[in-house]
Every structure is written in C-alpha cells, then in structure tokens.
C-alpha positions in Angstrom: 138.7 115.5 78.2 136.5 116.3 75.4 133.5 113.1 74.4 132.4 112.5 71.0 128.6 112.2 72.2 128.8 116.3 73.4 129.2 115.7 77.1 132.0 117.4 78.7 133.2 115.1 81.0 132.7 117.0 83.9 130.9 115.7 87.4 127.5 116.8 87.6 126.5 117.2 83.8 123.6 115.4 82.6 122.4 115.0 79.1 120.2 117.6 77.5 116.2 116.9 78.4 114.3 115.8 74.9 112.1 119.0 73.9 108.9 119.1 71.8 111.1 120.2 68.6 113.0 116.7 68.9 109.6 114.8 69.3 108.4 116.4 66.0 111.6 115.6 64.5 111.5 111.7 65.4 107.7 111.6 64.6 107.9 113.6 61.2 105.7 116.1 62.0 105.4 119.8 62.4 105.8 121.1 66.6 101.9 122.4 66.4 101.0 118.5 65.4 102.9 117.5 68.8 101.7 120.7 70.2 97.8 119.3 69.2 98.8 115.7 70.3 99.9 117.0 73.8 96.8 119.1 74.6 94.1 116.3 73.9 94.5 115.2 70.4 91.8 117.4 68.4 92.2 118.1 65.0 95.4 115.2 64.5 94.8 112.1 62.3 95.7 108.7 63.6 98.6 108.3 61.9 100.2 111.7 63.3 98.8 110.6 66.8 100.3 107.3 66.3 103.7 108.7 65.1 103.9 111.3 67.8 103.1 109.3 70.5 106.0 106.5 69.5 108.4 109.7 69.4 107.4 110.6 72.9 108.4 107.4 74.0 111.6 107.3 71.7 112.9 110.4 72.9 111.9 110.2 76.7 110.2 113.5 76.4 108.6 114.6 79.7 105.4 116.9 79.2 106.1 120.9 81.3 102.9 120.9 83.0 103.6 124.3 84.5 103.9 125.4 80.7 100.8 123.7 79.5 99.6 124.9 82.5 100.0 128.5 81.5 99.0 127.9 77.9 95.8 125.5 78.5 94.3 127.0 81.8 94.4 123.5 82.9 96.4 121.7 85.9 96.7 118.6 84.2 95.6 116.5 86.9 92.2 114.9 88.5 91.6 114.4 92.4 90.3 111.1 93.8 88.1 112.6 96.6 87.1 110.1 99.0 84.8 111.1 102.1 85.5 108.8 104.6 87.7 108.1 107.3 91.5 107.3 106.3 91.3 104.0 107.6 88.5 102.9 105.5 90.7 103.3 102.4 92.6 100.6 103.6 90.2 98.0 105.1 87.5 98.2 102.8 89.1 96.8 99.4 86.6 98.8 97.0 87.4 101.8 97.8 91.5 100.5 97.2 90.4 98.7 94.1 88.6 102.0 92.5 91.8 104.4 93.3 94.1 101.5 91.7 91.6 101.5 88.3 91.7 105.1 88.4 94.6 105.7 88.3 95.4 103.4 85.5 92.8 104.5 83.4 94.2 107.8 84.1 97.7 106.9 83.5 96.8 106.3 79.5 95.5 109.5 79.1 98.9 110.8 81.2 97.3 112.3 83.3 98.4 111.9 87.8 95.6 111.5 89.9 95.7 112.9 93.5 94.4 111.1 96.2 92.4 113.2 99.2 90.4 112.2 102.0 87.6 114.2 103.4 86.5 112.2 106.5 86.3 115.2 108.5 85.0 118.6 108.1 88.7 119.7 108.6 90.1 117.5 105.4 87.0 118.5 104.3 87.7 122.6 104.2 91.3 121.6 103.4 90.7 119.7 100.7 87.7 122.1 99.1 90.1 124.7 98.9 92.8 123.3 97.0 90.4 121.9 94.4 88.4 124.9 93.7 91.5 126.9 93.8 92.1 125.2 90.3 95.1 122.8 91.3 92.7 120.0 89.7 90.6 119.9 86.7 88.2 117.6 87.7 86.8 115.3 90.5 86.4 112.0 90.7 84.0 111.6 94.1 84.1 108.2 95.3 81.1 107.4 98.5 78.8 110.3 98.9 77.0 110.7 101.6 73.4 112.2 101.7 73.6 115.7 103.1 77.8 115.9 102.2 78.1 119.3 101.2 80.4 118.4 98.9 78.8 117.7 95.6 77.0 121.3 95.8 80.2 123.0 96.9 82.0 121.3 94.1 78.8 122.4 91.4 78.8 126.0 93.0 82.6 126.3 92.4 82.4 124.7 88.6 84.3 122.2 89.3 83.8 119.2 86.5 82.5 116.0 88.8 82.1 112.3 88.9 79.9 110.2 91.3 80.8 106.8 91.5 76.8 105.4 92.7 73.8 107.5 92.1 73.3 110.9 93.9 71.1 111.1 96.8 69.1 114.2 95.6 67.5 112.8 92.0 67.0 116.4 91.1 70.5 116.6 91.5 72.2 117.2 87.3 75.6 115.2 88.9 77.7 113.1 86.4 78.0 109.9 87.7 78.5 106.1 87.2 77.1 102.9 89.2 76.7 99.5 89.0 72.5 98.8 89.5 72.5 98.0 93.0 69.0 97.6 92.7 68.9 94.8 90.3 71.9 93.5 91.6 70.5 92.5 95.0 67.1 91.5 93.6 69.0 89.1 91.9 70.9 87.8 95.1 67.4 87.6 96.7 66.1 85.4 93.8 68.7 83.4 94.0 68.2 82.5 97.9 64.3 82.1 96.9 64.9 79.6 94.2 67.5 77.6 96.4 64.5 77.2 98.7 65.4 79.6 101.5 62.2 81.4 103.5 63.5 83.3 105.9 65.9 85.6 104.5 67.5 88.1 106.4 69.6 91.4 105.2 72.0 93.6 106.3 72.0 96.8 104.7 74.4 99.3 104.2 74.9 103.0 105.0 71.0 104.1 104.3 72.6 107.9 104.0 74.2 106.2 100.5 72.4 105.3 96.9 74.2 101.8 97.5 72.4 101.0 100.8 69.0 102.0 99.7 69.0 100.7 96.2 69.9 97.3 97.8 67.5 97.5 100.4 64.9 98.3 98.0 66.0 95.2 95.6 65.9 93.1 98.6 62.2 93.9 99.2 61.3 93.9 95.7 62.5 90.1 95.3 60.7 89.4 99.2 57.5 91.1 97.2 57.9 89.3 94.2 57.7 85.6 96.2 54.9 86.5 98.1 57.1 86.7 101.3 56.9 89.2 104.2 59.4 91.9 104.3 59.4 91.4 108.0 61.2 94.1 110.4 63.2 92.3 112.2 65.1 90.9 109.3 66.3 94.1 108.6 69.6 95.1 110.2 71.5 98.4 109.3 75.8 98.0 108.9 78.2 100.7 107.7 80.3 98.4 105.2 82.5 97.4 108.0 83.4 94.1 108.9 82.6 94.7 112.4 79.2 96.0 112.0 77.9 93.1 110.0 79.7 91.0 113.1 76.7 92.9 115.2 74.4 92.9 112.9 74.3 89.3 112.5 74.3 89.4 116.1 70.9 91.2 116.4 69.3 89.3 113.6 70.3 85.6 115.3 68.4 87.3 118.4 65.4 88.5 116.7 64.9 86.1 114.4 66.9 82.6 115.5 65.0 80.6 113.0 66.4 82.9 109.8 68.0 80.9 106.9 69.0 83.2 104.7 71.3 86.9 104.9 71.8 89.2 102.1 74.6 91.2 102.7 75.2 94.7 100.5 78.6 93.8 101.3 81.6 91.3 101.1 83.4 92.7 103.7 80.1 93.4 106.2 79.2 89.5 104.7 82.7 88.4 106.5 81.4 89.5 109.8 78.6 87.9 109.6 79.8 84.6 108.8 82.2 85.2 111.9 79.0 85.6 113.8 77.6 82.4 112.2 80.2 80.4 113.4 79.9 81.4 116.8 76.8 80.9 117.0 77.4 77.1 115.6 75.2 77.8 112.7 76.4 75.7 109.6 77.5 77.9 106.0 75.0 77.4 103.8 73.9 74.2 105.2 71.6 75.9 107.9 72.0 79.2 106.7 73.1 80.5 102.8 75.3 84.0 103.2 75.0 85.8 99.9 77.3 89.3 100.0 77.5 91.9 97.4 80.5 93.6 95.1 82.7 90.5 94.3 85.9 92.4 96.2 89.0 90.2 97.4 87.2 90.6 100.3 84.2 87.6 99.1 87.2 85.1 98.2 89.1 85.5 100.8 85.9 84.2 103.1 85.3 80.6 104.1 83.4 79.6 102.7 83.9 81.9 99.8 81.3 83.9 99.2 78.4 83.4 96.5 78.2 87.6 95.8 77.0 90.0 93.0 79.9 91.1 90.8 80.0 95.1 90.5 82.2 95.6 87.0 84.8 97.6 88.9 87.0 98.3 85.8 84.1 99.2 83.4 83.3 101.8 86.4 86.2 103.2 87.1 86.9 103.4 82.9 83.6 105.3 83.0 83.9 107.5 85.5 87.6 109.1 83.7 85.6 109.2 80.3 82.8 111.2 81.9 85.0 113.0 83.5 87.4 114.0 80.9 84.6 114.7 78.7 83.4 117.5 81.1 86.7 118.9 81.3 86.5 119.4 77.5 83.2 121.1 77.7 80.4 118.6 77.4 77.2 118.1 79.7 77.2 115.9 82.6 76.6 112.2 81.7 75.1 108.8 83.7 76.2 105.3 82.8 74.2 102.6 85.0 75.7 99.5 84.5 74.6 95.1 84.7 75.9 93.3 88.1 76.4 89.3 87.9 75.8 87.3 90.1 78.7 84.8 91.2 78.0 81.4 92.4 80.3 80.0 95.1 80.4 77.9 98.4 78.4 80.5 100.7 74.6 79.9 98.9 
C-alpha cells in the first residue's frame, strides 16, 4: 500500500532525517548562513541567527558531529575533569552542583560535556590520554590539587583549560574562575566578631587547594583585624568531608574546651562538626556559633541550618564555559574573581 506522506508502508522504514538544506529552507536563508550558524555563529546577523535557530528546532535537525568534526578540527565537546575520588562526586554536593551548571550552560551552546574522574594516577593516565588525543576541545578542571600534574600536562599538550578556584602556582598563566575565598571568610569571621564571639575556632580545608589557604588566610586577617590571637590550637586541618570536620571538631573541643566560635571552609565539613557539638552537649549557637562556607544543600539541610558564605555557583560555572569557549576560539586565557555573601541563618 502506497501513503500520501512518501512512506512506503513497509516495517522498519523511518522518515527521512531533516538535513541542513531543509533548515535553510524553513529559516529563509542560504545553507553557508546555517553552515556559519552551526560552527559558532561569526559573521551572521541576529535576525539570520534567530531564524536559523527556530528552523533547527522546527525541523528536528540533529548537528553530524563526525562531519563538523572533519570540517572544523574540533570534537564538539568539553570534559568535566574532576581529580578526586569517585565517591566524593556524590557526597560532596559542590562538586554535583558545578557538573549540573555545566552542563546546562553547555547545553545552550549544544555542546555535551563529558564527565571523568582522575582520583588516581590510573584514571589519571586514562583520562590524559583521551583528552590530549583531541576527543575534547577543552577542559573544564574542577579541585586542583597543588603538585597535580595535570594543569601542566594539559598546558604542554595545548589543551584550552579552566580552573574553577585560583591555581596554586601564581606564576602559573591558567584560565580560571573563583569565588574570593579570601574575602568570603573574612567576612564569616567578622561576622562571629561583631556577634561578640572571642574564641573562634576554624577548620580549614585541603591546605594543598587555593580554597583552603585563601580561607585560612581570611580567617587570620579578620583574627588580626580585632586585635585577637590567631592561636594554634584553633587551627584544625579537614579534607571537605563530613567526617573529618567530625574529628576536627573533636581535637579542637580537646585543645581548646572554652572555644565559642568555628569557621568552617565548608558546609559539609560544618555538618560534622555540629555532630561533634552535640555530643559533646554543647548548645548551637547558644554556647557556640558554627558558621560554614559555600551555601550548598548541604548548609540547609543542617540543624540548625547553617549561617554560611554564599559562593555564586551559577555565575561560576557560566564563567568558567565563556572562558572556556572563548579559548577554544583562539583568545588568551582569562580570570574572573567573583563577591561571596554572606547568609544569615540559625547556626550564628
């Protein structure tokens, strides 16, 4: 039986797939306008843009990304390249929270992103040699670690690259985009100063990361700034881990049992240590304030809910693709710092 709509009829035939000549004939345009449109947009007003786009939709045309691979030089995709353990992406939410942002950012510029982990030297290796073997065009390199060599195996290779938090190495020319951790927990400290609090404790993060020195150095600067003693034994070291702010808060209630204050450089490490409070039968923030650091799921989801500093997670993770995308196109690496807030809740 013969259809009217140029199907035969027959089991297993399917529709013709949309092509780039239909999109330019919805859209009104000639096929190196979609051509253009399809390979970044340079050199197409914003009316053709417009036009072409809506066509693409209309039509259901599906980009060849072998064939623009072959044309362009380019894969057509950008790695997420994380360089911890596995599990950490699931148990610490920022690191879930970037990849989700990511990839949405990513997703209006059509473009996949691949996730890889590299918390060993053998996903390491693995994962080094399928990005510099030009499967990617880009890197989006989320928790470095000082002495990682992957941000100079990545440079070496030409690979265009991404930090999300400052590089270790300040002579370093990395792209890369960060909240001011600095500033961010000076605030924090302030904050605890001004609500009357003397002895204020901290637990750091990871000092082998821009994040857990720039907090610990905020946290002095505010100690410095109110004429109080950065004292020692206020000073405990976790890895961003709920557990090890659990021990953390531990040693510090040994060292220092008449401590009224802890800073936390995170929410998740800041849930530990409230755990620890409470065992200990100290009162939240009667006897001692909690204040944690990134505003993640994690800080309301405490109890009490935690009084934190805001990192702009979507203005990061919108820089970071920018910077990104604009190195793929040929321009210099870039640095955006940007403001932390601090939130007010139950915890301080």
């Amino acid at each position: 039986m013969t259809r009217t709509d140029g199907h035969t009829g027959r089991a297993g035939d399917r529709r013709r797939a949309p092509t780039i000549h239909d999109v330019a004939r919805v859209a009104g345009v000639s096929r190196g306008t979609v051509s253009r449109v399809l390979n970044g947009g340079q050199n197409v007003s914003p009316a053709a843009l417009e036009a072409v786009n809506a066509a693409i939709r209309k039509t259901g045309y599906v980009v060849n990304r072998a064939a623009r691979q072959m044309v362009t030089g380019r894969s057509g995709s950008v790695a997420f390249l994380l360089t911890e353990p596995q599990e950490r992406l699931f148990d610490d939410p920022n690191f879930s929270n970037l990849l989700r942002l990511c990839t949405a950012e990513l997703a209006l510029h059509d473009i996949p992103l691949l996730l890889m982990i590299a918390g060993t030297e053998d996903e390491r290796r693995r994962n080094m040699r399928y990005i510099t073997a030009g499967h990617v065009d880009g890197v989006l390199l989320i928790s470095s670690h000082f002495g990682d060599p992957v941000t100079a195996e990545l440079k070496k290779a030409g690979v265009p690259l991404v930090m999300c938090g400052k590089p270790m190495d300040h002579s370093a020319k990395v792209a890369h985009v960060a909240a001011d951790d600095r500033d961010g927990a000076r605030d924090m400290v302030r904050y605890l100063v001004e609500s009357g609090r003397r002895r204020i404790a901290t637990v750091t993060g990871p000092l082998d990361t821009p994040g857990g020195v720039d907090r610990l150095a905020g946290y002095r600067d505010s100690l410095t700034a109110a004429g109080l003693p950065a004292d020692e034994a206020l000073i405990a070291t976790g890895d961003y881990s709920r557990r090890s702010g659990e021990l953390a808060a531990e040693q510090l209630l040994e060292r220092a049992p008449d401590l009224d204050a802890v800073f936390v450089a995170s929410d998740l490490m800041a849930q530990g240590v409230l755990a620890a409070l409470e065992r200990a039968g100290r009162r939240v923030p009667q006897d001692v304030a909690v204040g944690g650091f990134d505003d993640s799921p994690a800080a309301t989801a405490a109890r009490p809910a935690l009084t934190t500093i805001r990192q702009p997670y979507d203005r990061i993770s919108a820089e970071m693709v920018r910077v990104l995308l604009a190195q793929i196109d040929g321009d210099d690496p870039a640095a955006v710092i940007l403001p932390t807030e601090l939130v007010r809740r139950d915890s301080a």
